[in-house]
C-alpha positions in Angstrom: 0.0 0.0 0.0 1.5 3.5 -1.0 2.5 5.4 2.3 -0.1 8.3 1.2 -2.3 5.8 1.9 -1.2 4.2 5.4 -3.3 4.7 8.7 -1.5 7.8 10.7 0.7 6.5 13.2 -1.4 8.4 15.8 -4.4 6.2 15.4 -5.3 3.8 18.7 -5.1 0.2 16.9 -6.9 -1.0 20.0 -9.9 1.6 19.3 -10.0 1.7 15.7 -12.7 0.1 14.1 -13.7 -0.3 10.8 -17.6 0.6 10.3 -19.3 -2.9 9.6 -22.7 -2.5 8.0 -24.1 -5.8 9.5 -24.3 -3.4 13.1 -26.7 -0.9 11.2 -29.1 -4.0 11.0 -30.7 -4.9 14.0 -31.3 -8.6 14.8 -34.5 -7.5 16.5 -36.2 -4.3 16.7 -38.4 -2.7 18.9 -42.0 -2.8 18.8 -43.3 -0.4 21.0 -44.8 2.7 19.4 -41.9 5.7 19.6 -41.4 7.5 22.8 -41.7 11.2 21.8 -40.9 14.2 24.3 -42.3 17.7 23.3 -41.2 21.0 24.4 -42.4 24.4 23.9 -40.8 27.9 25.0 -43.7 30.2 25.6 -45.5 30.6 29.1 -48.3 33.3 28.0 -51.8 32.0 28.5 -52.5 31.6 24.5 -49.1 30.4 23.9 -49.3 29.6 19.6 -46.0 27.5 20.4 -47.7 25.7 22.9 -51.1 25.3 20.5 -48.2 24.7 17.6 -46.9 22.0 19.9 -50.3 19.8 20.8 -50.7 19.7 16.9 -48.3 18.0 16.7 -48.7 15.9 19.2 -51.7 15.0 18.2 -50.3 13.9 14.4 -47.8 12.1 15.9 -50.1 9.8 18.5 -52.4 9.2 15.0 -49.0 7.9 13.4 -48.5 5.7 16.5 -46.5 7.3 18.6 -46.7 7.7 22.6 -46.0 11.2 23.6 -45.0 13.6 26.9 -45.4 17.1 26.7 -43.5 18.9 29.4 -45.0 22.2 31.3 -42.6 24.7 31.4 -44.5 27.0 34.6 -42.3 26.6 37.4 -39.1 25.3 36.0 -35.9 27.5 38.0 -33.4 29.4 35.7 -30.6 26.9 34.9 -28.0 27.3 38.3 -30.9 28.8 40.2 -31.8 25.8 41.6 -30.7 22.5 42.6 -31.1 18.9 40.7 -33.5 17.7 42.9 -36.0 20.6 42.2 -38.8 18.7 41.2 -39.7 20.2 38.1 -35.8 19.5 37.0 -36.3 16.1 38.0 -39.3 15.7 35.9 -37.5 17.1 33.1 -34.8 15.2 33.1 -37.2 11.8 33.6 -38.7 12.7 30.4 -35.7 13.3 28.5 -34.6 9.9 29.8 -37.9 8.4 28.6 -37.8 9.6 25.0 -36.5 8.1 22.0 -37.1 11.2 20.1 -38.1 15.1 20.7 -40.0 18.0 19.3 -38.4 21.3 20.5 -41.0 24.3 19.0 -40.2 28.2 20.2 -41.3 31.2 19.5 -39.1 34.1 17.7 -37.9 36.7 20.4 -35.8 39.6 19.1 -34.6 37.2 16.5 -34.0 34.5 18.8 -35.8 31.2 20.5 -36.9 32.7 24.2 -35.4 32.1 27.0 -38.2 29.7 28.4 -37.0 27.2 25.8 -33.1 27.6 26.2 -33.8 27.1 30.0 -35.2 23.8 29.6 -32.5 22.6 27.2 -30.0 23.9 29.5 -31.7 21.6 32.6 -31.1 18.6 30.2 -27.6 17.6 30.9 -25.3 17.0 28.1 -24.2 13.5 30.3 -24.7 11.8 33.4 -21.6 10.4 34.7 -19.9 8.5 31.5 -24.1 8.7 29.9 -24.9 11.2 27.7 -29.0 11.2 27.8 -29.9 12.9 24.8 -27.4 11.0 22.6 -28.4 9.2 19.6 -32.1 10.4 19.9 -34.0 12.3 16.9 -35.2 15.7 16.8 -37.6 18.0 15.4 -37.5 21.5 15.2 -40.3 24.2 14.7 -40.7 27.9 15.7 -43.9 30.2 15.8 -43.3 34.0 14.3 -45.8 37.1 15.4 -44.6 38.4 11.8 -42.9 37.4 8.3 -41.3 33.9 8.1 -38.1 33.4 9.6 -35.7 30.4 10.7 -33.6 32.6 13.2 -35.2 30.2 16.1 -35.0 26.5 14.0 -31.6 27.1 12.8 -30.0 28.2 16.7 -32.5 25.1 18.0 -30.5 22.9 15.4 -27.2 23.9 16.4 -28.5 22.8 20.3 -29.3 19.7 18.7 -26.1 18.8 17.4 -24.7 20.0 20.7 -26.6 17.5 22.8 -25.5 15.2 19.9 -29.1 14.0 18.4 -29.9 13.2 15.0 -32.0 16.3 14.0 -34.2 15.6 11.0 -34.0 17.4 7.9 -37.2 19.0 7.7 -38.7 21.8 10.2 -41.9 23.7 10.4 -41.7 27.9 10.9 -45.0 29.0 11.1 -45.4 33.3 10.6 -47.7 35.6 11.6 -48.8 32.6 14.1 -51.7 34.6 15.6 -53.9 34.0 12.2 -53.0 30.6 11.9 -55.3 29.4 14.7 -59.0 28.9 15.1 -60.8 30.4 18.9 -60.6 26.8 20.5 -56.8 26.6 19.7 -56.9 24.0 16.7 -54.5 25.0 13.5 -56.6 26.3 10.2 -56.3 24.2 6.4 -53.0 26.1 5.1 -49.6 24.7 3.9 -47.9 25.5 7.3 -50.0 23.0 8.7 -49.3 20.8 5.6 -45.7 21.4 6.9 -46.6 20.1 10.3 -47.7 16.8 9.2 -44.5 16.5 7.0 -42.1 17.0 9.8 -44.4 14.8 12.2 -44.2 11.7 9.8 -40.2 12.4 9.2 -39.7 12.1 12.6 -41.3 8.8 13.6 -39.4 7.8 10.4 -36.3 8.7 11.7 -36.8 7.4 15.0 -38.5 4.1 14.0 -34.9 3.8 11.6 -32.5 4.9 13.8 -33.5 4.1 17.9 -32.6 0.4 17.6 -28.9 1.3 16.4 -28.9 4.2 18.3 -25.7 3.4 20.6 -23.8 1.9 17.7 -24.6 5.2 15.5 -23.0 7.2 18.1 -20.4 5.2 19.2 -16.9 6.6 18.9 -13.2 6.7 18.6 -12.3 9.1 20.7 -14.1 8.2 23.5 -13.4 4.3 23.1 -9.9 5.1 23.7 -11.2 6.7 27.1 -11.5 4.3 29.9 -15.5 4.9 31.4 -13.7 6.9 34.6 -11.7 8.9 32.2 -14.3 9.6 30.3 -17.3 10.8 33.3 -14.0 12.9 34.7 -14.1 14.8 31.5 -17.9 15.3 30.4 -18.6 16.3 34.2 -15.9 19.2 34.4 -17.4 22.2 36.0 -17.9 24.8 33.4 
């Protein structure tokens, strides 16, 4: 083999694997319907990301799947309060629980609110040497008060990759919100609903494809060269 072409001298023989395709097929797979958490980031009484948010949680328990829907009212500012605040906890149990998530915020000054990066926040990137979000699918939507905009999807996707889920490609960014539901809360005929169902269906898709290979999927180099204590040092290092 031409040296151009060699393995690097740096590589970890003893942690190097070569990706074997027979892994991406389970030899059983799951059949209980897909474990789905939703979050919204709006605490106002008519919340349309809240209204956007049991839409599609409705879509998605027609398509099969079994959903959560966390509360936001009474969660602490990340720091504010300890882990064992009950809300936190309850959070946290949820985020265990799922298999897959909906994140939906509104557009604040060009941003998702603060409600919705608070809960994300509470979620911890790992617990000891676990990393509880890992591996799990994701979809993102946003509610605007005017003209369409993705400020909100794209910063939730960057989250996404952050907490290291497999964030779908499709989204849902629903403008001028206020017109787009009816006086008992339901969504109106338009494409932006069309758009909901789309997304819904992508990400029972996802998750029905990807939750049984899930720890293989994510399963890396760099951290198999880490022994498990080496490894919960480094994830739990106080920022």
């Amino acid at each position: 083999m031409p040296e151009i072409f060699a393995i690097s001298r740096n590589v970890d023989d003893a942690a190097f694997r070569v990706p074997d395709r027979g892994r991406l097929t389970p030899e059983a797979r799951a059949t209980h319907p897909p474990k789905i958490l939703l979050l919204y980031g709006s605490l106002r009484e008519r919340s349309y990301s809240r209204l956007l948010t049991l839409e599609a949680a409705r879509l998605l328990e027609s398509m099969g799947a079994e959903v959560l829907i966390f509360d936001p009212h009474g969660l602490p500012q990340p720091d504010s309060a300890p882990d064992s605040h009950p809300k936190v906890k309850q959070l946290r149990a949820m985020a265990e629980w799922a298999e897959g998530m909906v994140w939906c915020s509104p557009e604040r000054h060009g941003a998702m609110t603060g409600i919705m990066k608070s809960q994300i926040d509470w979620i911890p990137l790992s617990i000891g040497a676990m990393r509880p979000t890992q591996g799990k699918t994701l979809a993102v939507m946003e509610v605007s008060g005017g003209s369409q905009s993705f400020n909100a999807v794209n910063q939730l996707r960057i989250l996404g990759r952050w907490m290291r889920m497999i964030t779908i490609p499709n989204q849902s960014s629903v403008a001028k919100a206020f017109m787009e539901f009816d006086e008992a809360g339901r969504m109106k005929p338009s494409a932006y609903f069309d758009r909901v169902v789309d997304v819904m269906e992508e990400l029972v898709k996802f998750t029905l494809l990807t939750r049984d290979v899930a720890p293989y999927l994510v399963d890396r180099y760099s951290e198999r060269k880490e022994s498990a204590e080496e490894l919960s040092k480094r994830v739990n290092l106080s920022p």
